[in-house]
N, C-alpha and C positions, 0 to 999 in steps of 0.2 A: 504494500500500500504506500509505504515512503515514498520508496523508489518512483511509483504513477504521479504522485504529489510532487517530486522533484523536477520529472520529467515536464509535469504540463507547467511549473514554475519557470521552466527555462527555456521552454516556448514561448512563453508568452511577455518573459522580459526580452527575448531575441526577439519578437516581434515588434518591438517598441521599438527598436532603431532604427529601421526606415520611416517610420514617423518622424522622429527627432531628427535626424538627418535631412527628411525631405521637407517636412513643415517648422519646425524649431529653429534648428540649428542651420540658418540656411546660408553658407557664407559667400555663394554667388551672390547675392542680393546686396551685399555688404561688400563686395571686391575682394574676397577675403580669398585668398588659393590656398590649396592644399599645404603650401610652405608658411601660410600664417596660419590656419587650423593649427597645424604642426606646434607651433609657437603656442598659441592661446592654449595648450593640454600642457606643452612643458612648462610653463608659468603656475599653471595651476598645481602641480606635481607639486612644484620646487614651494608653492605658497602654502601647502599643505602638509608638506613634507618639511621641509626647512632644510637647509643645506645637504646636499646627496652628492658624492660620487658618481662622475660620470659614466659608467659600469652599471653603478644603480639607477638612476635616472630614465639609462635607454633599455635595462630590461623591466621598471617599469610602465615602459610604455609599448616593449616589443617593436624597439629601432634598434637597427644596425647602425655599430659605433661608426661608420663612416658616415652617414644619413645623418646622426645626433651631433657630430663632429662640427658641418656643414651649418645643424640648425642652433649650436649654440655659439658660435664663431658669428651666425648672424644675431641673434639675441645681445651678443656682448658688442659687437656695433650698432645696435640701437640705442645701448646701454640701459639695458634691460632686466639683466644679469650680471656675473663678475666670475672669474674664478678666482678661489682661495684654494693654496696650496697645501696639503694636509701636513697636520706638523709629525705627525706619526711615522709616514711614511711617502716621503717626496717624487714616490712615483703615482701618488694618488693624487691626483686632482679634484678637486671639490666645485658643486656649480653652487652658487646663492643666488636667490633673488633679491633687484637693489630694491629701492625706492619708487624709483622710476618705474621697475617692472610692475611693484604693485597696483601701481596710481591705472598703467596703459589696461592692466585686467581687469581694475574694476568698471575703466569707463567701457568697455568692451563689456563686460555682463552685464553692463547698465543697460547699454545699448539693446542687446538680448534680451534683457527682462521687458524692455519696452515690445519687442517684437511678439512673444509670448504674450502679453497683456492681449497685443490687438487681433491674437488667433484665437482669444477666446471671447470676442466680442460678443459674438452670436450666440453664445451659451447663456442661457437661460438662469437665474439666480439657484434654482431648485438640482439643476448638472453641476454650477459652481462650487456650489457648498458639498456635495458628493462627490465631484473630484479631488475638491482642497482635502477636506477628511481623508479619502483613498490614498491621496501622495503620502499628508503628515501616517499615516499607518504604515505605508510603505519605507518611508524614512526610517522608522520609528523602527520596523524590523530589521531591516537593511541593516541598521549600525548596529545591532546583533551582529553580523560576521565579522570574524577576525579577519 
């Protein structure tokens, strides 16, 4: 019985990314290429995460370290980001997010929050309030997993 409960759980969260993807998160609409997508998931790692080795960084995101190499090389000419050198071990490299990165992510989920606002115009107060419950539950279990 788990197992069926797991199964249709992870159906039906993989079915929610071509939503978010096509209606959400839509970053043609926005000029946004695949190399800033890139950028706005490693900002968010690093703002969540707090300082990560480059190692860690791109297998939390499943890039390859030439690919991550590329996009934090661009990140740190935005000034976005910095590396800090590990003091442990000087072949370790550290990425931070600065100040700067924070302030371009939140205007960027601002931006986001407002697009999400206007996709749920058409909903109805009675779909609203049983969506908004439905997320905060899902939150609410979600930060359950380790």
């Amino acid at each position: 019985m788990a197992t069926d409960v797991r199964d249709r759980i992870a159906e039906q969260l993989l079915a929610l990314l071509p939503f978010y993807h096509k209606r959400v998160f839509r970053p043609a609409e926005h000029g946004v290429t695949g190399m800033m997508a890139a950028q706005y998931r490693t900002l968010g790692v690093l703002l969540r995460a707090g300082t990560l080795p480059m190692s860690e960084l791109g297998r939390r995101q499943y890039i390859s370290k030439p690919y991550l190499t590329v996009l934090v090389d661009q990140l740190i000419r935005d000034g976005h980001v910095e590396r800090i050198p590990d003091t442990r071990d000087r072949r370790v490299i550290n990425i931070a997010i600065t100040l700067k990165g924070k302030k371009h992510l939140r205007q960027a989920g601002s931006m986001y929050k407002d697009d999400v606002k206007l996709l749920l115009a058409d909903l109805g107060p009675d779909d609203l309030e049983e969506l908004c419950r439905s997320l905060e539950s899902l939150q609410n279990i979600l930060s359950k997993i380790p």
